[in-house]
C-alpha positions as CSV (number, residue, x, y, z in Angstrom):
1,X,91.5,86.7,-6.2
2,X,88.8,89.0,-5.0
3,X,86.0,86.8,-7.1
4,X,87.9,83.5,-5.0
5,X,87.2,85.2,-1.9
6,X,83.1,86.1,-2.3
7,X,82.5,82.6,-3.9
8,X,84.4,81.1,-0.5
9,X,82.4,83.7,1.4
10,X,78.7,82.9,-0.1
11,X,80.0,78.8,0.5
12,X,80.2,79.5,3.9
13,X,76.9,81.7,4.2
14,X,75.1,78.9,2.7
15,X,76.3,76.1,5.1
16,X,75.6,77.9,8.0
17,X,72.4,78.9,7.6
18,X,69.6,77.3,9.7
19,X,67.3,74.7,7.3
20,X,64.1,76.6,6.0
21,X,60.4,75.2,7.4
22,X,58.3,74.5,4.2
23,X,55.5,73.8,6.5
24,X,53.7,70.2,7.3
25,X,53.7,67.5,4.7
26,X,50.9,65.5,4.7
27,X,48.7,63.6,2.3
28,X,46.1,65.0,0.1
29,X,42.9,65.0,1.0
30,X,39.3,65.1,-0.8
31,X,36.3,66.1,0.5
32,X,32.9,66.3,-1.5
33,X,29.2,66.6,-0.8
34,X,28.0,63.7,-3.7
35,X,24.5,64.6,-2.9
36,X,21.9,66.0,-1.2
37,X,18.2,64.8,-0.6
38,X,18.6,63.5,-4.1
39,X,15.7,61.4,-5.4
40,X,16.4,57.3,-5.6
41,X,15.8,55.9,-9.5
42,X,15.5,52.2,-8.4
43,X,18.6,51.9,-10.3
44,X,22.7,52.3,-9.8
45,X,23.4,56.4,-9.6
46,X,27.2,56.7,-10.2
47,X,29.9,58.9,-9.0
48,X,32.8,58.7,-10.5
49,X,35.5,60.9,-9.8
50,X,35.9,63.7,-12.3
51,X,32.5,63.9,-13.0
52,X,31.0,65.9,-9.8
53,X,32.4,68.8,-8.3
54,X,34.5,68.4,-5.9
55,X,34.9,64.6,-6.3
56,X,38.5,64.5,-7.6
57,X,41.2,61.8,-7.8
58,X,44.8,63.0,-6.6
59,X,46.3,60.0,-5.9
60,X,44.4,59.2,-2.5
61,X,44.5,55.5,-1.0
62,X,42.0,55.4,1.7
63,X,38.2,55.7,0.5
64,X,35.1,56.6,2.4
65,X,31.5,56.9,1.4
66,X,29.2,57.7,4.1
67,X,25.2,58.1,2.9
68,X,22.1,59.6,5.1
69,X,18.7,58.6,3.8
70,X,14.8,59.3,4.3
71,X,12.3,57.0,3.6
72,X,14.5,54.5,1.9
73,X,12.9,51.3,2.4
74,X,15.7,49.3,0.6
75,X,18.8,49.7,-1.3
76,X,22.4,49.2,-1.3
77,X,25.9,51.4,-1.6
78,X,29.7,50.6,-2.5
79,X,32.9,52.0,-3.5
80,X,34.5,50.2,-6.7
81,X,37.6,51.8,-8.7
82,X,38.7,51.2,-11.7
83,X,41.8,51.5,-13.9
84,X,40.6,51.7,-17.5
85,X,37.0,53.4,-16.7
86,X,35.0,50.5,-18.0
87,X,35.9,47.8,-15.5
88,X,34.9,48.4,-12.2
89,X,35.2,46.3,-8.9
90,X,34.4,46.6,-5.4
91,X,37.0,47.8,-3.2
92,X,34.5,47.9,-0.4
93,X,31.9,46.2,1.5
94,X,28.2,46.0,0.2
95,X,26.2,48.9,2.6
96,X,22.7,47.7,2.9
97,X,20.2,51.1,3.2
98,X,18.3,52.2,6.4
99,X,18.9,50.2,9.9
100,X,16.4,47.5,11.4
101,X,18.3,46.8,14.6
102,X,20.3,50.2,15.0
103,X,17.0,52.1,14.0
104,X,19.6,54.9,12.1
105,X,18.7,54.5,8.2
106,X,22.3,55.6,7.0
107,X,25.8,53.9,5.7
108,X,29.2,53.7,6.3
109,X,31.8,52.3,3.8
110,X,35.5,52.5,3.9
111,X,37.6,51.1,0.6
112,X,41.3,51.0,0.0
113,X,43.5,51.0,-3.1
114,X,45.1,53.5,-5.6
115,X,42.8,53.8,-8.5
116,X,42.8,55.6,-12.3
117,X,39.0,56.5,-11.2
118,X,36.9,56.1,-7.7
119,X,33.1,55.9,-8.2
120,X,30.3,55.2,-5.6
121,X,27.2,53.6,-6.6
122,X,23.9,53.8,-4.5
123,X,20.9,52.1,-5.6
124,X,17.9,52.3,-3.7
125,X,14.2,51.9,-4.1
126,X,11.7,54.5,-5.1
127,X,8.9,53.1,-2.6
128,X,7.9,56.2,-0.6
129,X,9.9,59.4,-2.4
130,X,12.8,58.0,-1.0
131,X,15.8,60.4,-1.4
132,X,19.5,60.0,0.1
133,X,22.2,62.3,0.8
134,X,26.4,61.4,0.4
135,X,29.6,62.5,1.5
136,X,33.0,61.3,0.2
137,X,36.3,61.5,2.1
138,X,39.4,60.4,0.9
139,X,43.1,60.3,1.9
140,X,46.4,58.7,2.1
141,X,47.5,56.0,4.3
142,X,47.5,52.3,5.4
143,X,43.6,51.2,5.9
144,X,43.5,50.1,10.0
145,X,40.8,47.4,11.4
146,X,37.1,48.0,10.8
147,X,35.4,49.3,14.6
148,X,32.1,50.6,15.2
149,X,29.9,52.0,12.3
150,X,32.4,50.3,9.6
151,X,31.9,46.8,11.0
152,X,28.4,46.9,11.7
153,X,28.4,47.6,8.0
154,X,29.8,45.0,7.2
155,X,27.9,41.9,9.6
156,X,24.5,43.9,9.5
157,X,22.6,43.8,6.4
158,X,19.2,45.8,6.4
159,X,16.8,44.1,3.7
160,X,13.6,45.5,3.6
161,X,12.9,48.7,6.3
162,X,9.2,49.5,6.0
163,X,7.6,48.0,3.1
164,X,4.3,46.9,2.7
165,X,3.6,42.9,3.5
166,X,0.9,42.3,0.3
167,X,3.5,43.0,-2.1
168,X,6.1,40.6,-2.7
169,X,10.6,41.7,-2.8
170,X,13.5,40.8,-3.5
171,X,16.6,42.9,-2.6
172,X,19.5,43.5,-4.7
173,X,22.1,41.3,-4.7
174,X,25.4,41.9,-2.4
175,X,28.5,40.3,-2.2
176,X,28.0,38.7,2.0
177,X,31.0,39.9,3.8
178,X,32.6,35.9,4.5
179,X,32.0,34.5,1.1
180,X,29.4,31.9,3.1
181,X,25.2,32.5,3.9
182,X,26.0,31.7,7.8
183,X,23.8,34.2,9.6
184,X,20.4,34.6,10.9
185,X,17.6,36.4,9.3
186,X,14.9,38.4,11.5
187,X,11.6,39.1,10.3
188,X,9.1,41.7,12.2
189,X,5.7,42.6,11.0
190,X,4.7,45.1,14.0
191,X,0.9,45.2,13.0
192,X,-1.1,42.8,12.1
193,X,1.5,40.2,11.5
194,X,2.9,38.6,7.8
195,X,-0.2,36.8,5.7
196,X,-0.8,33.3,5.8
197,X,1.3,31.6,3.4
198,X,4.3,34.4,3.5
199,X,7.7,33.2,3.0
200,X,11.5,34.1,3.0
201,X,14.2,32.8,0.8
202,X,18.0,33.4,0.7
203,X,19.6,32.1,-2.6
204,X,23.5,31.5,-3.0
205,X,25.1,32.0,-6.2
206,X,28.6,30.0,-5.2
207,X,30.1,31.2,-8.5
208,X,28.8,29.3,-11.5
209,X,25.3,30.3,-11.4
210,X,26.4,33.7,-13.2
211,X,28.6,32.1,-15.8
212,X,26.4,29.4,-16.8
213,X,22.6,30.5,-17.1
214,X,21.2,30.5,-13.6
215,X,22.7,26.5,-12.6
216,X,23.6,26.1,-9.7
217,X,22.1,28.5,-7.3
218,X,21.0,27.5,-3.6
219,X,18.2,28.1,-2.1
220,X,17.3,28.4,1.9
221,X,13.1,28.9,2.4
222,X,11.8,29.9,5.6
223,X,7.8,30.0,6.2
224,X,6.6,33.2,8.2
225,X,4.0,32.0,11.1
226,X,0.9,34.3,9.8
227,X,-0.6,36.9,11.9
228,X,2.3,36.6,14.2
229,X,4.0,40.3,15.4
230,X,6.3,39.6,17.8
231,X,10.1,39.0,16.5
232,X,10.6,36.0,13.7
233,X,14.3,34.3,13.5
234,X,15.5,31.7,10.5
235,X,19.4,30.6,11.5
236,X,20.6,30.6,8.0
237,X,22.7,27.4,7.1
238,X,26.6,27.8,5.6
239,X,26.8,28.4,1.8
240,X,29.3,29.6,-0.9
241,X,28.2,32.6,-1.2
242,X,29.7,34.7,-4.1
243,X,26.4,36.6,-4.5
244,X,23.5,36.5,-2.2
245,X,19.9,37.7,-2.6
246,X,16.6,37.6,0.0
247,X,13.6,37.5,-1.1
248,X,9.9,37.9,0.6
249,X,6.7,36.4,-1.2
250,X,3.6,37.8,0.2
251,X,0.7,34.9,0.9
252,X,-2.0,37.5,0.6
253,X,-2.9,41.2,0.5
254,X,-1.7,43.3,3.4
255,X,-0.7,47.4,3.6
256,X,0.7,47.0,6.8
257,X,5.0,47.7,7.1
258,X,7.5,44.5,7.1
259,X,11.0,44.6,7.9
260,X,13.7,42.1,7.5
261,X,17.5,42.3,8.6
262,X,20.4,39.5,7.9
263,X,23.3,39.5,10.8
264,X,26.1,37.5,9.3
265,X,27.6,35.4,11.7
266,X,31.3,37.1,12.7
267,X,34.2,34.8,13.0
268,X,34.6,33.8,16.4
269,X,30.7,33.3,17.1
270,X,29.5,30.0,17.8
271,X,28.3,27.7,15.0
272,X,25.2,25.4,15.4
273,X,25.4,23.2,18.0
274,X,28.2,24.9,20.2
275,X,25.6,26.1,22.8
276,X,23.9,24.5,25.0
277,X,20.9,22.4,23.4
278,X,17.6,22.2,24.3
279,X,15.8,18.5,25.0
280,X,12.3,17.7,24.2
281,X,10.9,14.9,25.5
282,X,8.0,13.3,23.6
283,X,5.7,10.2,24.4
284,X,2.4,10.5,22.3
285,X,1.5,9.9,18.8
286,X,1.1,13.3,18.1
287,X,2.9,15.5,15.8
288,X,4.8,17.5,17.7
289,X,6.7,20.9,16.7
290,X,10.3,21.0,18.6
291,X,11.3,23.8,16.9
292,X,8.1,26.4,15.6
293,X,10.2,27.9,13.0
294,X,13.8,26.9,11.6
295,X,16.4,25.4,14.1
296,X,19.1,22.8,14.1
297,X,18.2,19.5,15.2
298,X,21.3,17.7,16.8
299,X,20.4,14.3,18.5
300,X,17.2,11.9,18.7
301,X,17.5,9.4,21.1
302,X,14.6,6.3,22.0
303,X,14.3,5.8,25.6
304,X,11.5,3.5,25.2
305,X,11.4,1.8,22.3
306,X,8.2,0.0,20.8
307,X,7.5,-1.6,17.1
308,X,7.0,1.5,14.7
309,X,8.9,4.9,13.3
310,X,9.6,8.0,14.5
311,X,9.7,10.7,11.0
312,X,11.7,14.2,11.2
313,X,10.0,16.5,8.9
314,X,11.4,20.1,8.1
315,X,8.2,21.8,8.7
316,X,7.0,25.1,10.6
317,X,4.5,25.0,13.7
318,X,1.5,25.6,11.7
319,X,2.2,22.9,9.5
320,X,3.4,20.5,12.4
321,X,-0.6,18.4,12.3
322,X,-2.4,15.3,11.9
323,X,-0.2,13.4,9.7
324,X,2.7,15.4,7.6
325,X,3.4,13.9,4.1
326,X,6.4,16.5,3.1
327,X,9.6,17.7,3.5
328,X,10.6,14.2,5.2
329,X,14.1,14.5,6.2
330,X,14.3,11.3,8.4
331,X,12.6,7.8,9.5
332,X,13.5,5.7,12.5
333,X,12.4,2.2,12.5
334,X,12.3,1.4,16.0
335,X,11.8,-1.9,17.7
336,X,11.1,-2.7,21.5
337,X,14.9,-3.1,21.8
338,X,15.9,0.2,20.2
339,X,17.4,2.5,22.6
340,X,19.7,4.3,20.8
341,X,20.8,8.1,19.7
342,X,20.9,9.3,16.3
343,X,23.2,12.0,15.6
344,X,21.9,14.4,12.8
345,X,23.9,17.9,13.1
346,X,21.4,19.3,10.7
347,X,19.7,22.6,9.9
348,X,15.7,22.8,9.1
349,X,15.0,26.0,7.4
350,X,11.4,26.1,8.5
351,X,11.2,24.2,11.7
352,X,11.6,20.3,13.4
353,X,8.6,18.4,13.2
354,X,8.6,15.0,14.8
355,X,5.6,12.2,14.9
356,X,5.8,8.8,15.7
357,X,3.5,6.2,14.5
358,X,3.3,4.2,17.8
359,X,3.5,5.6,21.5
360,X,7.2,5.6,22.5
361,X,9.5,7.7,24.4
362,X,12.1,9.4,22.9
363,X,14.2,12.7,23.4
364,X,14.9,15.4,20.9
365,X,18.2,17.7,21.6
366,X,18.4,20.8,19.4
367,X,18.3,24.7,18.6
């Protein structure tokens, strides 16, 4: 009976004490220095998790890579993971290195996803004794919308930052952010302008290009105006993108610095022809250049009509004399009686050239 009576007695202790704090639960959290002023190989430097101090994997969800850089010129960073340590795949954006338009040469990346093994991969050029630092922070949790730093990632690819213009590039490939090329690339030569005969080039892999020997890629060229410093534009026409790269071809030998930036076009902007157009009335024989570099021609309309042809040709200013023989994209065979508009709703990667072959008047509307 006594036994009965502290058993009943230690039952009743135990339901009336107060529940015991075991202090916050939260989830875990890693935080690693990957590397500091580390020298860039011109090839992928890995991190994988388990391999650098610090840099562990204990179960965390939400990834973020975040790299500082000096005199990286051109380069790229993501976060991939990984379930058997021989497959990797992106789990974030493609960072581009350095910052034309923000002028801060660093990255931001945030991934998401539970993973056997996290690794980041930066692989920048060696132009320069380049060098880059990284950080890694990772968590649980639901990933939230991409603001500030993580977006501009994202829509903001730095090409080249600082390289020299007699030396021709192209960039590693990235993965655009939209799966499409639909952008606009600037170019800016500060001093002394690009050399005659430069050029740009995106090329589009939409998928197949990869699997079946190089078939099937698409190229977009843009010719540079030579000698010209001020700000360069190229609206970049809509792709299938699965892999993209830019490229720069040098016309001639030059030490001074290029850079080049592509801005993806966000959902939600305007698409070619949405704004407001701009008309260009011409009357003369002469070729005429209605758009210096690339634009998007939407309407050609004869006011005046008279017994010859009006020719569209995709050419640049400079190449916008006499009488063009390439890069034809269109012919009007007008008669006294034509007064019409001809709706094209086309991009011209280097510029809109227009001649007719007998004085007319007609109007061209475009961007």
């Amino acid at each position: 009976m006594k036994r009965l009576f502290i058993l009943l007695a230690l039952l009743a202790a135990a339901s009336s004490a107060p529940a015991q704090y075991i202090g916050t639960v939260t989830y875990q959290t890693v935080d690693a220095r990957l590397a500091t002023n580390l020298a860039c190989t011109g090839a992928a430097q890995n991190f994988t998790t388990g391999t650098t101090a610090g840099f562990d994997n204990l179960g965390q969800i939400l990834h973020a890579a975040y790299l500082t850089s000096s005199n990286v010129s051109a380069g790229t960073m993501v976060i991939q993971g990984s379930m058997d340590g021989v497959n990797f795949q992106n789990i974030s954006d493609v960072a581009t290195i350095a910052g034309f338009i923000t002028g801060t040469p660093n990255s931001f990346l945030v991934g998401s996803g539970r993973y056997t093994l996290i690794r980041v991969v930066v692989n920048c050029s060696t132009v320069g004794a380049a060098t880059f630092s990284l950080r890694y922070s990772g968590s649980g949790g639901t990933p939230g919308p991409s603001f500030g730093s993580q977006l501009l990632t994202q829509y903001d690819k730095t090409i080249v930052d600082g390289l020299a213009m007699g030396s021709s590039f192209t960039a590693n490939a990235f993965q655009p952010p939209l799966g499409t090329s639909l952008g606009t690339l600037y170019f800016k030569a500060p001093v002394g302008g690009p050399p005659a005969n430069s050029s740009l080039a995106v090329q589009c892999d939409p998928g197949v290009a990869v699997r079946v020997g190089g078939s099937g890629l698409i190229t977009f060229s843009f010719a540079l105006q030579a000698s010209v410093t001020t700000l360069q534009s190229f609206p970049v026409p809509s792709a299938a993108c699965s892999l993209l790269t830019v490229s720069y071809t040098s016309g001639g030998a030059s030490v001074n610095a290029f850079y080049v930036d592509y801005l993806f076009q966000l959902p939600g902007m305007f698409t070619p022809g949405s704004l407001g157009n701009i008309a260009t009335n011409v009357t003369g024989t002469t070729a005429t250049a209605v758009k210096t570099q690339g634009g998007f021609l939407h309407t050609l309309t004869v006011n005046t009509g008279a017994a010859g042809t009006i020719t569209v040709f995709d050419l640049d200013g400079a190449s916008c004399t006499g009488t063009p023989s390439t890069n034809q994209k269109a012919t009007i065979t007008a008669t006294t009686a034509t007064l019409q508009t001809f709706t094209y709703d086309i991009n011209l990667s280097n510029g809109i050239c227009v001649k007719a072959s007998v004085a007319m008047d007609f109007t061209v509307s475009s961007q």
